[in-house]
C-alpha positions as CSV (number, residue, x, y, z in Angstrom):
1,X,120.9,133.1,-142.0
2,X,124.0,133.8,-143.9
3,X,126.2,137.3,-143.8
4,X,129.5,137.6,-145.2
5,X,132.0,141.1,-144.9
6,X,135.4,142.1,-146.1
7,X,137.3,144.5,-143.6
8,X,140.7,146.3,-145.0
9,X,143.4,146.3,-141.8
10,X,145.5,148.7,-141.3
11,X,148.4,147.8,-142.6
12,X,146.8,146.7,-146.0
13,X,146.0,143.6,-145.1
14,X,142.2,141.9,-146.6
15,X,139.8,139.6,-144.1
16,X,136.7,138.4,-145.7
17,X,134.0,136.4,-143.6
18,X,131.5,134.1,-144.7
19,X,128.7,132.9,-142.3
20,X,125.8,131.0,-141.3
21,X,124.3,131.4,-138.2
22,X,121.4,131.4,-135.8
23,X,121.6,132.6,-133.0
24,X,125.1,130.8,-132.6
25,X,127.6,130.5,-135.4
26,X,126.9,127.6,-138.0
27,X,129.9,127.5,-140.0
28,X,132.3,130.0,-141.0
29,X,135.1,130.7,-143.4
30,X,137.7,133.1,-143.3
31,X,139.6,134.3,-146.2
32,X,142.2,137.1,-147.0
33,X,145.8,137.8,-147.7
34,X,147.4,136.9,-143.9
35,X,149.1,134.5,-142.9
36,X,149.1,131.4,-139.7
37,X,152.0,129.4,-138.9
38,X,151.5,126.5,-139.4
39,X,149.2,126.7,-142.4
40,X,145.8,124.6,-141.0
41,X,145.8,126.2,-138.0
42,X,143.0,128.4,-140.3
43,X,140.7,125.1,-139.6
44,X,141.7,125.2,-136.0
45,X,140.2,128.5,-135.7
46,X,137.1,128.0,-137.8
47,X,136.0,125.0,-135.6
48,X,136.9,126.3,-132.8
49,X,134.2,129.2,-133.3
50,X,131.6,127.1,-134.5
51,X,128.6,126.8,-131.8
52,X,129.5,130.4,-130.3
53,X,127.2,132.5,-129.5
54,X,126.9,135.7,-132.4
55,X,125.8,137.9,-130.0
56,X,128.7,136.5,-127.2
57,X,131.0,139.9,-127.5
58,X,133.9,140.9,-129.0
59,X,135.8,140.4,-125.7
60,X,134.5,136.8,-125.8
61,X,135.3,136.3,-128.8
62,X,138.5,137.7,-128.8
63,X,139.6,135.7,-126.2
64,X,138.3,132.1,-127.8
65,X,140.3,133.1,-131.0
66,X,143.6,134.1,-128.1
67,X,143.2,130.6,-126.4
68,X,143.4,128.3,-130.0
69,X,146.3,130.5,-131.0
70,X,147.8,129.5,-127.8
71,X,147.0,125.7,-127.4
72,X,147.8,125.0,-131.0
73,X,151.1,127.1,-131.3
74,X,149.7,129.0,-134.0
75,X,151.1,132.7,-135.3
76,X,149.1,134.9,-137.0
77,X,151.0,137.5,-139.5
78,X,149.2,140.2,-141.0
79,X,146.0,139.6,-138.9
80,X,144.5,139.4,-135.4
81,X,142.1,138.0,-133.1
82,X,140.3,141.4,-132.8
83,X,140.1,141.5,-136.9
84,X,138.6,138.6,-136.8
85,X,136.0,139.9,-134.5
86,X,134.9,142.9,-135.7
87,X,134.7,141.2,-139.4
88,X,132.4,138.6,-138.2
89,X,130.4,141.5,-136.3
90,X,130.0,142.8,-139.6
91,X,128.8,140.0,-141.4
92,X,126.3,139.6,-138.7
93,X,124.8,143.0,-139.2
């Protein structure tokens, strides 16, 4: 299946999701007007949640996005894991 959302931050800041899944996630793209230090670690991200589980929880979730951030160094401006989250809960939905 494919879902895709868009999710204002406070703040101001645009995340838009584009999915396919089953019942784990396929292949995903995320998009908006943020910023990561250094500039692929966008890739390290998307990869990274490729295989989860939809369903696996925002917590889950949350803290897969927390643990790339970590081991790759990367800092996120204008965005955050639990953004992320709740915009791919969305484009579940």
């Amino acid at each position: 299946m494919k879902g895709a959302s868009k999710l204002k931050i406070p703040g101001g800041k645009l995340i838009s999701i584009k999915l396919e899944y089953s019942s784990t996630i396929d292949d995903i793209q995320i998009l908006g007007d943020f910023f990561l230090h250094p500039e692929e670690s966008l890739q390290k991200i998307e990869k990274g949640l490729v295989g989860m589980p939809v369903r696996s929880g925002k917590v889950a979730m949350e803290q897969r996005i927390k643990a790339i951030a970590e081991e790759n160094g990367i800092e996120m401006m204008g965005i955050t894991p639990q953004a992320i989250c709740k915009a791919i809960e969305m484009a579940v939905q």
